[in-house]
MDAnalysis code that builds the backbone (N, CA, C; Angstrom):
import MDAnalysis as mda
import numpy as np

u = mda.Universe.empty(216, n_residues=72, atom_resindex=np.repeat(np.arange(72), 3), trajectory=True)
u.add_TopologyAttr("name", ["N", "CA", "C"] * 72)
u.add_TopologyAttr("resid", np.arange(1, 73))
u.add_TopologyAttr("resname", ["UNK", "UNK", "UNK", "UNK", "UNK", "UNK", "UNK", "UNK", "UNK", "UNK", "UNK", "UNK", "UNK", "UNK", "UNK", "UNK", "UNK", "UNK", "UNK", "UNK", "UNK", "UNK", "UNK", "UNK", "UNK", "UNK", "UNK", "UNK", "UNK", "UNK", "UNK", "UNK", "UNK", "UNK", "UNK", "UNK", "UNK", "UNK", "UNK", "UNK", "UNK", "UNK", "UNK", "UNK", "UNK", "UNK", "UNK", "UNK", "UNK", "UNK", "UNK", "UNK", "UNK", "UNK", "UNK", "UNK", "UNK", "UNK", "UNK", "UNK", "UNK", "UNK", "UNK", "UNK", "UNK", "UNK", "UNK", "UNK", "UNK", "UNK", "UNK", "UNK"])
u.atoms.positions = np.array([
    [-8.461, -4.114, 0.187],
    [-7.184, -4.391, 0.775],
    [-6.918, -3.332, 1.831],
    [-6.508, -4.063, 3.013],
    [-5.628, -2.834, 4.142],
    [-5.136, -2.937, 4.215],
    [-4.106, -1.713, 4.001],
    [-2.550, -1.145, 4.375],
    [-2.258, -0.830, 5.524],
    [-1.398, -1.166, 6.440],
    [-0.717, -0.553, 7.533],
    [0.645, -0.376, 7.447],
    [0.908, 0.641, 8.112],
    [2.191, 1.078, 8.425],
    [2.492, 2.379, 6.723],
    [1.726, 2.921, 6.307],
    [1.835, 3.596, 5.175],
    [2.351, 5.234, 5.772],
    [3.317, 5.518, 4.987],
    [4.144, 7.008, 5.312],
    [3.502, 7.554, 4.583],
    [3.344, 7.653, 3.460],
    [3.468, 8.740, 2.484],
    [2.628, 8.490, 1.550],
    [1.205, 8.610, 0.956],
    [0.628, 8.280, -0.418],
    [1.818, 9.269, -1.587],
    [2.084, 8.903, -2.007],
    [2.622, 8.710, -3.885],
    [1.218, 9.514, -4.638],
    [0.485, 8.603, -5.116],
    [0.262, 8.439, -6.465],
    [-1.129, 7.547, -5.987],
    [-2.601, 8.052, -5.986],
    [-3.929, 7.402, -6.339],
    [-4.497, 7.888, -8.212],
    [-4.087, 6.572, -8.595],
    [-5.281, 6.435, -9.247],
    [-6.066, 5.084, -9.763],
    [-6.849, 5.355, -10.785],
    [-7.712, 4.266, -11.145],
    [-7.008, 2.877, -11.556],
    [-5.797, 2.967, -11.790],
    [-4.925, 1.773, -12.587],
    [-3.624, 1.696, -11.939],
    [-3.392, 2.786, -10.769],
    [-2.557, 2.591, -9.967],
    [-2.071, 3.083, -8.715],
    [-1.524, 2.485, -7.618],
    [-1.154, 3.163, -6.476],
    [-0.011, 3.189, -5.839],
    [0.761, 4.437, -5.299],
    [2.071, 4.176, -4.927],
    [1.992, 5.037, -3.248],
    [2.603, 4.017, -2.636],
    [2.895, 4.478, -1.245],
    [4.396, 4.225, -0.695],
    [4.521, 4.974, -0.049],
    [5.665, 4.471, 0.925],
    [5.575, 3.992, 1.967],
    [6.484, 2.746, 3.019],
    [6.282, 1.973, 3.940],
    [7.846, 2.460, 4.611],
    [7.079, 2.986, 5.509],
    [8.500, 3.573, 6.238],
    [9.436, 4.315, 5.345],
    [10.433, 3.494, 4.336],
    [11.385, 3.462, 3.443],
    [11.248, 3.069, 2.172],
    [10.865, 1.731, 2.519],
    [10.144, 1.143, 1.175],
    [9.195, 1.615, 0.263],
    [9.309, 1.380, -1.215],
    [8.099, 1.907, -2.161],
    [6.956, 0.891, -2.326],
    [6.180, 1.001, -2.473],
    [4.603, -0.247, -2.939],
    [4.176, 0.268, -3.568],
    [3.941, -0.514, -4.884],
    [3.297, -0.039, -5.677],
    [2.025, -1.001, -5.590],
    [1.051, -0.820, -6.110],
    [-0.462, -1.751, -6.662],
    [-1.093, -1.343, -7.727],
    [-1.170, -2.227, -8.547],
    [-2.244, -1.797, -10.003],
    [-2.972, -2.663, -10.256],
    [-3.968, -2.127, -10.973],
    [-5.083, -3.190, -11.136],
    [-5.894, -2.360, -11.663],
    [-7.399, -2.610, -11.727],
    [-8.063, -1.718, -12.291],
    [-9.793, -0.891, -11.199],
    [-9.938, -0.095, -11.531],
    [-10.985, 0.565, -10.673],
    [-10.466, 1.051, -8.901],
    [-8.832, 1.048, -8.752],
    [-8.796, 1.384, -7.397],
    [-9.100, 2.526, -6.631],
    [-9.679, 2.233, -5.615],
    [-10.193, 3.752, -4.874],
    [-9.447, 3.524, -3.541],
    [-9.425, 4.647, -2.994],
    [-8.625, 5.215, -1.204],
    [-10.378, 5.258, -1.091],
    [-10.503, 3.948, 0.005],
    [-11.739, 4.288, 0.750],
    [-11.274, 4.684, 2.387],
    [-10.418, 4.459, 2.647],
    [-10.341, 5.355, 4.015],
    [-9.035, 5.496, 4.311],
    [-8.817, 6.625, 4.969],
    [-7.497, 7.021, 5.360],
    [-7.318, 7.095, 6.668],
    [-6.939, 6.834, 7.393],
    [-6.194, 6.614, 9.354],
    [-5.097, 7.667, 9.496],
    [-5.094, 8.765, 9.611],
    [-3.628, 9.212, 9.702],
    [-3.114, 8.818, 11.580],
    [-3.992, 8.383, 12.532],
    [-3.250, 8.189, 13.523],
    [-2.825, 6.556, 13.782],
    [-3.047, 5.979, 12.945],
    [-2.335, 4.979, 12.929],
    [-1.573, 4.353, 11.381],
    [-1.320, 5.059, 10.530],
    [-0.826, 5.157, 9.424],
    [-1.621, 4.081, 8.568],
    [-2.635, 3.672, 8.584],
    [-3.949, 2.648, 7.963],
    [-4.338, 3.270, 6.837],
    [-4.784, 2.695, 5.052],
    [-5.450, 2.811, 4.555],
    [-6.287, 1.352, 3.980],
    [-6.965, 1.897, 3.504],
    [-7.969, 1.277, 2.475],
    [-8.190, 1.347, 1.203],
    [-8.014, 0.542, 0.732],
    [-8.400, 0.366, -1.038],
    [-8.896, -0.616, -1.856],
    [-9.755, -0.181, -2.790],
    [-11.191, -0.865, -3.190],
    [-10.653, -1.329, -4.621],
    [-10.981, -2.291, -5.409],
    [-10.720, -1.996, -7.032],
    [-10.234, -3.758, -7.168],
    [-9.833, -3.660, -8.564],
    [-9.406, -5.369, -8.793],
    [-7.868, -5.266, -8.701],
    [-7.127, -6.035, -8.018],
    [-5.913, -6.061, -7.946],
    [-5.334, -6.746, -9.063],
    [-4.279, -6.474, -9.315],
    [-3.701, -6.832, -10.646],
    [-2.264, -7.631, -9.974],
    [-1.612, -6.659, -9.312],
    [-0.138, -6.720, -9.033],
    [0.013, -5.828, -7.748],
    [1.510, -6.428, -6.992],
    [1.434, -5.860, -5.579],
    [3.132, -6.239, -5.707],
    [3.670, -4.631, -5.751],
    [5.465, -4.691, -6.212],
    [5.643, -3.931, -4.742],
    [6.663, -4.982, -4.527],
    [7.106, -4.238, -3.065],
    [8.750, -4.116, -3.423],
    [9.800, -3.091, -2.946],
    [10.772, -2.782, -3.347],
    [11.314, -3.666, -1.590],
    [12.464, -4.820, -2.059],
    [12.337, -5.433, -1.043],
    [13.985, -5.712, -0.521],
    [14.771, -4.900, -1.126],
    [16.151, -4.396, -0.795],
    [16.472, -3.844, 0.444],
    [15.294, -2.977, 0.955],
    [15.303, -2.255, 2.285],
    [13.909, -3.132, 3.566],
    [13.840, -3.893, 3.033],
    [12.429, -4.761, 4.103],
    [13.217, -5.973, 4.767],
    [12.569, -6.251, 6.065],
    [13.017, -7.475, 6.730],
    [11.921, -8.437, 6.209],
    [12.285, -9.478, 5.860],
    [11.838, -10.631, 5.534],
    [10.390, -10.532, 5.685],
    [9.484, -10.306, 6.905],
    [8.527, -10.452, 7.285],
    [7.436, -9.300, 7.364],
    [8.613, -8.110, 7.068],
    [7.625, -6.720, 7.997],
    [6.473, -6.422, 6.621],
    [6.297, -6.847, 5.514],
    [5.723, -6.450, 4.119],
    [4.074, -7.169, 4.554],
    [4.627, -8.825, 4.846],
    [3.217, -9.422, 5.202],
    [2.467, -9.140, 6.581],
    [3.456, -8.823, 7.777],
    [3.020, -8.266, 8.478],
    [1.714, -7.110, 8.657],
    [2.479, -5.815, 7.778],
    [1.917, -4.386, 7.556],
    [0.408, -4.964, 6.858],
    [0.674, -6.210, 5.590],
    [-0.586, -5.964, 4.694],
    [-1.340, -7.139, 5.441],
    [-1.182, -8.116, 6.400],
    [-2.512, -8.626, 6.975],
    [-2.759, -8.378, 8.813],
    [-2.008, -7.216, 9.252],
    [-2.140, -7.183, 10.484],
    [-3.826, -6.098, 10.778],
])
């Protein structure tokens, strides 16, 4: 999976991941996840593993900017 638009890593590990999106929190769990690459000049990561779940805190997001960030 690629992330764009990521502020802040949280929290890598094997069963779970937490980032921030601008404002917003994301979480992902699943099992075996790895940070295979990090972008800091364009705020891009990468992550490897079986996805389980993908919690986006969606109180502070415009409608669109969530699917945007995760398939642009």
């Amino acid at each position: 999976m690629e992330i764009q638009g990521v502020k802040k890593i949280i929290e890598i590990t094997p069963k779970k991941a937490t980032f921030t999106l601008d404002t917003t929190p994301l979480e992902i769990t699943g099992e075996n996840l790895e940070l295979l690459q990090l972008n800091n000049d364009n705020n891009k990561i990468k992550i490897k593993g079986k996805i389980s779940s993908v919690i986006l805190n969606k109180s502070t997001v415009k409608n669109d900017s969530f699917f945007k960030k995760l398939f642009s």
